[in-house]
Structures are given as structure tokens and as C-alpha cells.
C-alpha positions as CSV (number, residue, x, y, z in Angstrom):
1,X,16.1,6.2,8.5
2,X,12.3,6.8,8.0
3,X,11.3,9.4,6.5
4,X,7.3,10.4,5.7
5,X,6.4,12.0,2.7
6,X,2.9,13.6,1.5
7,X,3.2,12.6,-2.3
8,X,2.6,10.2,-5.3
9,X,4.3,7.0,-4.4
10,X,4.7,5.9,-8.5
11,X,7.0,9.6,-8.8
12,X,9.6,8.2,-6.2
13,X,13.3,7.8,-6.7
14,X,13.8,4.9,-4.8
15,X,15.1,1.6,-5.3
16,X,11.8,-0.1,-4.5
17,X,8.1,0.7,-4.4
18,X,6.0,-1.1,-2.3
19,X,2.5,-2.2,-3.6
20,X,-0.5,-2.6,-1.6
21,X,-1.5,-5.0,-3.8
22,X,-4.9,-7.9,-4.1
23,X,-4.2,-11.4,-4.4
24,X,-4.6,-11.7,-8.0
25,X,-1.7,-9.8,-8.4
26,X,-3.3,-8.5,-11.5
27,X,-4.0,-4.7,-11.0
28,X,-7.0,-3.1,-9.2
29,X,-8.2,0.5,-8.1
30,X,-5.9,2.8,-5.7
31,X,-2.4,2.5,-5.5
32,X,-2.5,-1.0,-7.2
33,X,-4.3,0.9,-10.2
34,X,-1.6,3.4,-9.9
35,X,1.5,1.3,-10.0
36,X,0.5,-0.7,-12.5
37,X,-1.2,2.1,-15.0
38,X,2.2,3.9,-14.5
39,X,4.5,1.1,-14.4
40,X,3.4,0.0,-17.7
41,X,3.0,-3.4,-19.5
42,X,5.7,-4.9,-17.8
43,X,4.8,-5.2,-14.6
44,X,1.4,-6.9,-15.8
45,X,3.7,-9.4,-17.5
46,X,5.8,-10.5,-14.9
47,X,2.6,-10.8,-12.6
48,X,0.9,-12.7,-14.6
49,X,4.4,-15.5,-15.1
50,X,4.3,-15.3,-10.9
51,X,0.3,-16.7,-10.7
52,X,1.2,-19.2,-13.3
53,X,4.6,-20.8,-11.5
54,X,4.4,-19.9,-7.6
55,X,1.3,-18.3,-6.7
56,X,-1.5,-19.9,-9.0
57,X,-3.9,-19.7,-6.0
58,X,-3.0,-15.8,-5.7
59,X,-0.2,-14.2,-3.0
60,X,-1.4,-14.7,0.5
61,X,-1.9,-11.7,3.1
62,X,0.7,-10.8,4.7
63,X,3.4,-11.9,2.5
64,X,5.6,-10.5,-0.6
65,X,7.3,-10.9,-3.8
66,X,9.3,-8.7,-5.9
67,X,8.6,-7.5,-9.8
68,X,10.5,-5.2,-12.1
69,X,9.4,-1.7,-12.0
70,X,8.7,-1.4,-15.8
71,X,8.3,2.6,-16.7
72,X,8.4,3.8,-12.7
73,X,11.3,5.7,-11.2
74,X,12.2,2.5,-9.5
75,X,13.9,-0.5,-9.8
76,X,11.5,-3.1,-8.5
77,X,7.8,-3.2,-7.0
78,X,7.4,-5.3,-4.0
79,X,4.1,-6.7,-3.8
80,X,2.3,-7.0,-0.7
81,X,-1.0,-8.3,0.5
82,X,-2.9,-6.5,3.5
83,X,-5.5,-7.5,5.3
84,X,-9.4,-6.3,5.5
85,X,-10.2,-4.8,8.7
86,X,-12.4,-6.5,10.9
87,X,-13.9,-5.4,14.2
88,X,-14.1,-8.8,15.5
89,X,-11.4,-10.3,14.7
90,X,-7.7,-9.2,15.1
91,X,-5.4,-9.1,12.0
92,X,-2.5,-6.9,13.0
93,X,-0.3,-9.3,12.8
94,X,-0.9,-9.7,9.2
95,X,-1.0,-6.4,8.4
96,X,3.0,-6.1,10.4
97,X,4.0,-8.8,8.3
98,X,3.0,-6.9,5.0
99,X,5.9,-4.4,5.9
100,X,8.4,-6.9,7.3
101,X,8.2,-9.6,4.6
102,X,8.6,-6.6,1.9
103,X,11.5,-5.6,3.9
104,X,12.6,-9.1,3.6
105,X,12.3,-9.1,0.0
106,X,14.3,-5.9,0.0
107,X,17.1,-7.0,1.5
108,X,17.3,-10.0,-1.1
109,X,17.0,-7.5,-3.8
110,X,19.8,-5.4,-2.3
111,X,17.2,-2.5,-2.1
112,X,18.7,0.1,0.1
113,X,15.3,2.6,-0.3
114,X,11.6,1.7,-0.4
115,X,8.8,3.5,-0.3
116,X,5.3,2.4,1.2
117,X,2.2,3.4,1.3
118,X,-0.3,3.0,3.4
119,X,-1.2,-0.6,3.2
120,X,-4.7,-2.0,4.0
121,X,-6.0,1.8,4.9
122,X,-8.1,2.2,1.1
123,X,-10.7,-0.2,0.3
124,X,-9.8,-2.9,3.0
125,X,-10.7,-0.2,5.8
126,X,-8.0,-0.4,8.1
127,X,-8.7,2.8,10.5
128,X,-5.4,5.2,9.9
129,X,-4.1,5.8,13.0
130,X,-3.9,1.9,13.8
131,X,-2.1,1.3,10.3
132,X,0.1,4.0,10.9
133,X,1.2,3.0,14.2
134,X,1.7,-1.2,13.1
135,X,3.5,0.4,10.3
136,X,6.1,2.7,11.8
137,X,6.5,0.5,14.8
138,X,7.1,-2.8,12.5
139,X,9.7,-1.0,10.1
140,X,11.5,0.8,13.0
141,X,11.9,-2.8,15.1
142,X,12.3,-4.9,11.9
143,X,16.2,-5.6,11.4
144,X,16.6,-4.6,7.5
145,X,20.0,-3.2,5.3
146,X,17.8,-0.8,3.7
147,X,18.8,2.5,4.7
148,X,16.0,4.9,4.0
149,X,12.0,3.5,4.7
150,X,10.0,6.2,3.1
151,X,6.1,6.4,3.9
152,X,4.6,8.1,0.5
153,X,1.0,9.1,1.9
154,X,-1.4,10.8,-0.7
155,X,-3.2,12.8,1.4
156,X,-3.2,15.0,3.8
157,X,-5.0,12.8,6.9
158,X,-2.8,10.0,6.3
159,X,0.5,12.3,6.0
160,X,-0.6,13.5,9.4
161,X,-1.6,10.0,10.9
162,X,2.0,8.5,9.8
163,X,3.5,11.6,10.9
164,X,2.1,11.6,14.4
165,X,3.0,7.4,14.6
166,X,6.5,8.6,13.6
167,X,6.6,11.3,17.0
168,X,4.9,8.3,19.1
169,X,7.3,5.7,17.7
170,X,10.5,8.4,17.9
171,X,11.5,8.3,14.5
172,X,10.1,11.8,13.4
173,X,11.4,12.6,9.9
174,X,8.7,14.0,8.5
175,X,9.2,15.8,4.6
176,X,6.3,17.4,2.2
């Protein structure tokens, strides 16, 4: 089930909360600022063991890994990599695999509900509507045992972008 939300995405019930995080792993603005201001010390902590063991060079685009969800309603926050939008140069594929590598991670968790938001679509640019439809259309075709793929948008335009992908994509659930 998807399901598309107009909300905060660090006030969800879920099992996991999906980060559109940088590299570094280590916090930034948007919802990376969020989740981690929220989320508490914690998540900072296990961060910072996953850059010195796996990923001292920082997580590539595109992929995931899981942390504990320190002080959020969750259990875990997956953190994902988008890309930065570029005109000349196509990176929707990286961008796809943001939502089906944290899927992946999911389903090695045991997460049956995650909550996104909309990756790649703040400071790295990526027009709405296109992250919106890779989004929706990725999740809906990506096999997964998670039973409920939440999209928590924060605002109104991105609520509606996702909820029009949703009608295109026939998966209209949308929620306020």
C-alpha cells in the first residue's frame, strides 16, 4: 500500500524513516537537519561508527544503510543518498535506486512501514514532478515485504506533485 501524506516525516509512527541524507552522513539542513535534531544524539553516534568501519569515504548516491531512530517515533532511519539534478546529464536511475536500495534495507530490518520523503527535491534541485513520478513508480514496481510505503511531503506543492504521480502511477491513496 502507498499511501501520501502532507506532514512532518520525524512525527511518524512507522517502523522506519527514510533520510534524504549527504554523504557524510553527519547531519545537514532540511530533512537531514530534522531527523537528526529530533532523533537525538544517538543517531549522530551510530553515523559517525558507520564512516569509521564501512563508509570512511562517505555513503555513495543511490545507496543505503540503516541506523537506530534514537528519540523519533521510529525504530530505524534508513539513510539514503540522492542525486543533484543536472540538466545535462541523466541521474534518474540513481535517484530510483535511493528508494529501492532503502526498500532493500527494509526488508533486512523486517520493516513493514516506511516513510519517505522527497529525496533529492531540496537543495539538490530535483524538479518535483519528475521526483515524484521515479518515486512512486520505483516503490510501486520494486518487489518489497513492507506493507505500507508512506510519502510524508511537507508542503503543500510536493503533497500535490506525489499525489498526482500516485493517480498517474494508479496507486492513489492520498491522506492529509
Amino acid at each position: 500500500m502507498i499511501t501520501i501524506v502532507q506532514g512532518d516525516i520525524t512525527a511518524q509512527h512507522v517502523d522506519a524513516v527514510v533520510n534524504a541524507a549527504n554523504s557524510s552522513l553527519m547531519g545537514g539542513g532540511g530533512v537531514d537537519g530534522a531527523i537528526h535534531h529530533r532523533g537525538g544524539p544517538a543517531i549522530l553516534r551510530e553515523c559517525r561508527e558507520l564512516r569509521a568501519s564501512r563508509y570512511g569515504s562517505g555513503l555513495p548516491t543511490g545507496q543505503a544503510v540503516a541506523t537506530t531512530a534514537g528519540d523519533l517515533p521510529a525504530r530505524w532511519v534508513i539513510h539514503t543518498v540522492g542525486p543533484v539534478y543536472a540538466k545535462t546529464r541523466d541521474r534518474s536511475h540513481q535517484l530510483a535506486s535511493c528508494f529501492r536500495e532503502s526498500l532493500r534495507v527494509a526488508d533486512e530490518l523486517g520493516a513493514k512501514t516506511v516513510a519517505f520523503p522527497a529525496i533529492s527535491t531540496g537543495v539538490y534541485r530535483w524538479p518535483m514532478a519528475d521526483a515524484a513520478r521515479i518515486a512512486v513508480t520505483t516503490v510501486r514496481d520494486c518487489p518489497t515485504e513492507v506493507r505500507e510505503i508512506r510519502f510524508v511531503l511537507y508542503d503543500e506543492p510536493a503533497y500535490r506533485a506525489f499525489h498526482e504521480a500516485a493517480r498517474a502511477a494508479g496507486v492513489d491513496r492520498p491522506e492529509r
